[in-house]
KETORRO-729692 format. One line per field, with one value per residue (C-alpha): residue number from 0; x, y, z. Coordinates in nm, 3 decimals. Each point is the difference from the previous one (the first is absolute). Layout:
# KETORRO-729692
seq	c(NUM ...)
x	c(X ...)
y	c(Y ...)
z	c(Z ...)
//
This chain:
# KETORRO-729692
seq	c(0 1 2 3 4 5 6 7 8 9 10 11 12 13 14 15 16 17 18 19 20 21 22 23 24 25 26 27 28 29 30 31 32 33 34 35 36 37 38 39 40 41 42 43 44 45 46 47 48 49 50 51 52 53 54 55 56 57 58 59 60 61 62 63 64 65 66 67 68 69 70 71 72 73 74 75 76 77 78 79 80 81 82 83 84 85 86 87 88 89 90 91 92 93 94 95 96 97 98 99 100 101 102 103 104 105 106 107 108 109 110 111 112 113 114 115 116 117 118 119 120 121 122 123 124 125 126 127 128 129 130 131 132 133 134 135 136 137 138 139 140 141 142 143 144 145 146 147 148 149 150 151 152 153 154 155 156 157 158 159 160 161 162 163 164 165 166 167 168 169 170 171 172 173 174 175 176 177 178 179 180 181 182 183 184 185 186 187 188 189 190 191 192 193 194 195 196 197 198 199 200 201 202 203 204 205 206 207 208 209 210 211 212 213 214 215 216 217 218 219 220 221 222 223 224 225 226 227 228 229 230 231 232 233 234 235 236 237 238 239 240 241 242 243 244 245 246 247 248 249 250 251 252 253 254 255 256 257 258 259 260 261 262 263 264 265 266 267 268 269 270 271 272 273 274 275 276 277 278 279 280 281 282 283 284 285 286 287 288 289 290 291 292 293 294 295 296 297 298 299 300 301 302 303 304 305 306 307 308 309 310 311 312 313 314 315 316 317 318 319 320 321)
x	c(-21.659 -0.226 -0.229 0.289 0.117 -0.328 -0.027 0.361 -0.138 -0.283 0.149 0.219 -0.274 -0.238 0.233 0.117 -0.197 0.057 0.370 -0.059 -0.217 0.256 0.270 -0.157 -0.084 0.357 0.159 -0.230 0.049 0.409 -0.037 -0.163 -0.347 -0.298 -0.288 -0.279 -0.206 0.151 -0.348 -0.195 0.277 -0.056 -0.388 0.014 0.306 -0.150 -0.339 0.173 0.236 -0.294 -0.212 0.247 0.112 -0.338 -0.099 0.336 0.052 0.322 0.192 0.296 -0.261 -0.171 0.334 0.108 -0.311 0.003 0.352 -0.077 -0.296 0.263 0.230 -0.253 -0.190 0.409 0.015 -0.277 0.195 0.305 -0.127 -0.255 0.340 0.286 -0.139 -0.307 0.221 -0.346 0.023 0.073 -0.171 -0.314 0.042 0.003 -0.237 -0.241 0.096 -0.015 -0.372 -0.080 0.171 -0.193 -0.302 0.054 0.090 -0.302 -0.199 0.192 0.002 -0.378 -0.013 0.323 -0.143 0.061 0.075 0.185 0.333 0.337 0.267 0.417 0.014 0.314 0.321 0.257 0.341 0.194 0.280 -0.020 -0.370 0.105 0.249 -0.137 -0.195 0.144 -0.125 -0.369 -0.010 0.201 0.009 -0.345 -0.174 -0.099 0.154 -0.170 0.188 0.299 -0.005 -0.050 0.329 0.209 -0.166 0.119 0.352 -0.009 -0.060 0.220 0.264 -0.123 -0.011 0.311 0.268 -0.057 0.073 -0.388 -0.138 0.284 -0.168 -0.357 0.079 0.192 -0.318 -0.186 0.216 0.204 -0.160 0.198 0.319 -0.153 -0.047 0.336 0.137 -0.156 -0.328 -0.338 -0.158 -0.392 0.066 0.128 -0.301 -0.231 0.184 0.003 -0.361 -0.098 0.152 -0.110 -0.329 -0.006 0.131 -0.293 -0.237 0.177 -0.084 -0.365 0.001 0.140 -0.258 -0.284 0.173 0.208 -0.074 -0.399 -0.100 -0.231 -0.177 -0.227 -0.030 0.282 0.154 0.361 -0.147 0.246 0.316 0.116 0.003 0.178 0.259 0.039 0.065 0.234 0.223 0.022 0.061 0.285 0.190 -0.002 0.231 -0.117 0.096 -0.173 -0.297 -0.004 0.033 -0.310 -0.191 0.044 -0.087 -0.326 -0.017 0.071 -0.241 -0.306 0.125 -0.026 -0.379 -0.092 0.187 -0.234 -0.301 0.046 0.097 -0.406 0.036 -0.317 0.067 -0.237 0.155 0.024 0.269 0.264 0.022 0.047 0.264 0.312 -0.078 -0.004 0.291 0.202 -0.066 0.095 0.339 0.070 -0.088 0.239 0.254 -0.028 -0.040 0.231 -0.123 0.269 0.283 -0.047 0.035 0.272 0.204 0.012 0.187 0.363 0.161 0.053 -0.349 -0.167 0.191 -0.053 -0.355 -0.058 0.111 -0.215 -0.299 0.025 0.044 -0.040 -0.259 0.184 0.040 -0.161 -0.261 -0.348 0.164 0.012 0.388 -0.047 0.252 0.169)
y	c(-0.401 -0.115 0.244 0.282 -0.102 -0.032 0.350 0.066 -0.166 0.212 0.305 -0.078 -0.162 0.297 0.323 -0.174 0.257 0.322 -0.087 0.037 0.276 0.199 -0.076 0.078 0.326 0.040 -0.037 0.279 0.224 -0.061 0.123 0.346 -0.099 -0.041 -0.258 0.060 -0.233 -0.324 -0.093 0.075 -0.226 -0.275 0.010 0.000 -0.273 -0.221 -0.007 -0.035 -0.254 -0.184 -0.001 -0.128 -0.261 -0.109 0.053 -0.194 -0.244 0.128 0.168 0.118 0.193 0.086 0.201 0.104 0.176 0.180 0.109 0.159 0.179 0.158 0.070 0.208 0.165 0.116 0.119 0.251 0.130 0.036 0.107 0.326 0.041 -0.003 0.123 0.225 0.082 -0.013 -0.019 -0.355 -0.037 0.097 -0.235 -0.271 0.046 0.040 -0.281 -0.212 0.141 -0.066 -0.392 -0.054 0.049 -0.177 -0.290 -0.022 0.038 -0.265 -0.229 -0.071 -0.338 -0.104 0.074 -0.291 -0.189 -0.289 -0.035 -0.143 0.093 -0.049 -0.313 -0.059 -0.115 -0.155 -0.054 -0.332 -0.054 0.391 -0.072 -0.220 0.256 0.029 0.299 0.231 -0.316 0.037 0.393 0.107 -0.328 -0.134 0.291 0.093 0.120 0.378 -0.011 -0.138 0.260 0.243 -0.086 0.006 0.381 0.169 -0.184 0.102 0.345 0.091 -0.138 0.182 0.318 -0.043 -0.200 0.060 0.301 0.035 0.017 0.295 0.180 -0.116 0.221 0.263 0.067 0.000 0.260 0.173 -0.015 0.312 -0.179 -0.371 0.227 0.155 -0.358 -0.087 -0.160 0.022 0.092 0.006 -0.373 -0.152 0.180 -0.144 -0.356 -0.045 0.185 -0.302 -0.298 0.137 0.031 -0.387 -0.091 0.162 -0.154 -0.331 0.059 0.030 -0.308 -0.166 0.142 -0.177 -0.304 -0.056 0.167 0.136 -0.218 0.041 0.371 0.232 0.366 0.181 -0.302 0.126 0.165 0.300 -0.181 0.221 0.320 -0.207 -0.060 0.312 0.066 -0.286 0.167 0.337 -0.238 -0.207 0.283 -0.066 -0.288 -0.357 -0.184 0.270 0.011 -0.434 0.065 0.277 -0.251 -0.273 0.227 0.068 -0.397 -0.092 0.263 -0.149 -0.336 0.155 0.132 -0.322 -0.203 0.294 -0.092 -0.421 0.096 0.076 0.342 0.194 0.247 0.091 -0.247 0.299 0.150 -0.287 0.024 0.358 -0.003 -0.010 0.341 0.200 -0.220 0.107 0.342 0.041 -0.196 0.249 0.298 -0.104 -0.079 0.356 0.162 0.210 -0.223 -0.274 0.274 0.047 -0.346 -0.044 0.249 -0.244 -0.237 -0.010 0.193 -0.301 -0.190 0.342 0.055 -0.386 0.051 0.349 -0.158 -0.253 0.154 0.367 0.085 0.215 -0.006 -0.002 0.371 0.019 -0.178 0.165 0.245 0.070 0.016 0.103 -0.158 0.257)
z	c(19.391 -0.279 0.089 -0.031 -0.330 -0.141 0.107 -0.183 -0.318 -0.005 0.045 -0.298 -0.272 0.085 -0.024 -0.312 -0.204 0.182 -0.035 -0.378 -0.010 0.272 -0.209 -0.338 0.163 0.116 -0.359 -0.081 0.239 -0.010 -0.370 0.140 -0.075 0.215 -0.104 0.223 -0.238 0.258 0.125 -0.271 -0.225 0.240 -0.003 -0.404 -0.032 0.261 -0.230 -0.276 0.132 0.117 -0.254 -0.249 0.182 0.054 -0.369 -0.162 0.313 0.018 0.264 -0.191 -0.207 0.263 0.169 -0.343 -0.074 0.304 -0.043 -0.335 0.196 0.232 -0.273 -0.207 0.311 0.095 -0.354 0.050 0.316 -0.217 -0.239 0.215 0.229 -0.253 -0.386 0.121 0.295 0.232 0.352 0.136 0.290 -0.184 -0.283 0.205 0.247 -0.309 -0.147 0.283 0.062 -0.371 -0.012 0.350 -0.134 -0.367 0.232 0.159 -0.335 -0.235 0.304 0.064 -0.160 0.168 0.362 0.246 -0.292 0.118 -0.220 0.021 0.262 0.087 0.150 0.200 -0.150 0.320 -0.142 0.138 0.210 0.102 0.115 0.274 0.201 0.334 0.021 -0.296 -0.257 0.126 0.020 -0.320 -0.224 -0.022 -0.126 -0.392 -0.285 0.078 0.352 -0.158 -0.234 0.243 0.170 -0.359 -0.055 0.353 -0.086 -0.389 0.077 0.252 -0.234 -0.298 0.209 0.200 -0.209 -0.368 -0.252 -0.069 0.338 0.082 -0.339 0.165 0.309 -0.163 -0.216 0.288 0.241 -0.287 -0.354 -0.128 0.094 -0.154 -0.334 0.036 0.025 -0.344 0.166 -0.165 0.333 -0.146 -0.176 0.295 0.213 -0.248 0.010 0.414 0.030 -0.267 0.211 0.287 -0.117 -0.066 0.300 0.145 -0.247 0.102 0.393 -0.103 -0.157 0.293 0.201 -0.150 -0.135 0.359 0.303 -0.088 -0.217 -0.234 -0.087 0.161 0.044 0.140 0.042 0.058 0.310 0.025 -0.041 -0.314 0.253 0.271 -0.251 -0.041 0.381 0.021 -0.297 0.243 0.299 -0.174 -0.125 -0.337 0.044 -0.126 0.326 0.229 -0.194 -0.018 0.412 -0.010 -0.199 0.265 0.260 -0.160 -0.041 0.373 0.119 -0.197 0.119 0.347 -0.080 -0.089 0.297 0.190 -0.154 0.038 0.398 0.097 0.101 0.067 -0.267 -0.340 -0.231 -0.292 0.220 -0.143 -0.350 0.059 0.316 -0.257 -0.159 0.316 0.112 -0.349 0.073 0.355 -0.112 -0.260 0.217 0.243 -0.239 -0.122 0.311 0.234 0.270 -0.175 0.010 0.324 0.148 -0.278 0.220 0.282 -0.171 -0.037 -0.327 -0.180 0.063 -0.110 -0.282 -0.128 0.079 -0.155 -0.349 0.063 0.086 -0.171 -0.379 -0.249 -0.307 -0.349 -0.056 -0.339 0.118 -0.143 -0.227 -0.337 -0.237 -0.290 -0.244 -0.229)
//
């Protein structure tokens, strides 16, 4: 048992930052914009982050610094995607090219520096439940954090007059204008916080799961957050569950590795990728329909809105605002 919530606890401290960067990514996206600059905003906020906390001895800094990274990095998106009117996908995957590489450049002195890291915050009384306490109440503030955002923003989304205008912008700007909406502010507002959200996943990255900096030291994770936004639907509590997934699987490559099997040990950092993939293959597949058609009407109905949606319909294009 001790073993099994370790496992738990694990699972929850380490996808703390690809449940930030997933759901930055999905307040973009939900506004009709795609920022394919994720990974190469985590490499450049997580050097950042780093290297000001390290610099100032101060954490806070450290996070708010990379934050501000995200923010301006999303700013060039917006600003390629919604004033030039440039193609989004291209923006981004430039920029992320361009911020991987400045990360590796401003971050020489900072390599394998050690610096200061999240330690863990338990909070009493709700520490000492039998089993939740352990697994959900003696983690950090990043973790806790973590929890409050995948609440937060289904809220926001779901149950308040701005998060109806956030998706209406994002499936039906014409209408949003129509309405009185100032669809290209409130692109440029959500593609900013979900820029620092981003930012603020890199940070945790090297001040809480990775710690410290190195060369592509976000190993990937911006593109699997990417992934895990396509895999959740769009929807903060399926993309929290995609993130998870991702978690438990690299939990399970490590549990792998620790077990002795005869197997080249380079194949375990790598084993969640392929996992991710095959996951989202078959979650997009017409193998799923068909074994969905074996199940009674209701179960496949409750399971197709589960499993299956649709991308915001604006999503990638251009409104121009008369």
């Amino acid at each position: 048992m001790e073993f099994f919530i370790a496992i738990l606890a694990s699972i929850l401290s380490d996808s703390a930052p690809i449940i930030f960067a997933s759901l930055g990514e999905t307040l973009n996206e939900r506004g009709g914009v795609i920022n394919l600059s994720v990974e190469g905003t985590m490499l450049l906020s997580a050097m950042a982050g780093f290297a000001v906390a390290f610099t100032t001895e101060s954490l806070v800094l450290g996070f708010l610094a990379a934050m501000i990274v995200g923010a301006i990095v999303a700013s060039l998106v917006a600003f390629g995607s919604i004033t030039l009117k440039r193609d989004q996908v291209a923006v981004g995957f430039i920029l992320t090219l361009v911020a991987g590489d400045l990360s590796s450049f401003l971050g020489v002195p900072f390599v394998r520096v050690p610096g200061p890291q999240i330690e863990s915050l338990p909070i009493p009384f709700l520490r000492d439940i039998p089993f939740i306490g352990p697994v959900f109440f003696e983690r950090d503030i990043i973790t806790y954090l973590s929890f409050a955002l995948i609440i937060g923003m289904w809220l926001w989304f779901y149950k308040t007059q701005p998060g109806l205008q956030l998706r209406g912008i994002g499936e039906r700007p014409e209408a949003s204008f129509a309405r009185g909406g100032n669809v290209k502010l409130m692109r440029y507002i959500y593609i900013l916080l979900g820029g620092a959200l981003i930012g603020f996943a890199g940070a945790a990255f090297s001040l809480h799961v990775k710690l410290g900096w190195s060369h592509r030291a976000t190993a990937g994770f911006g593109w699997i957050a990417l992934a895990i936004v396509i895999f959740g639907g769009w929807d903060p509590l399926k993309v929290a569950f995609g993130a998870y997934l991702f978690g438990a699987l690299r939990a399970s490559a490590t549990t792998l590795q620790s077990s002795g099997l005869e197997v080249p040990v380079q194949v375990f950092p790598l084993l969640p990728f392929p996992l991710m993939i095959l996951t989202l293959v078959i979650f997009n597949s017409r193998g799923l329909d068909r074994v969905l058609n074996y199940l009674p009407l209701g179960a496949r109905r409750a399971l197709t809105r589960l499993l299956r949606s649709n991308p915001p319909a604006a999503l990638g294009t251009h409104f121009e605002q008369e």
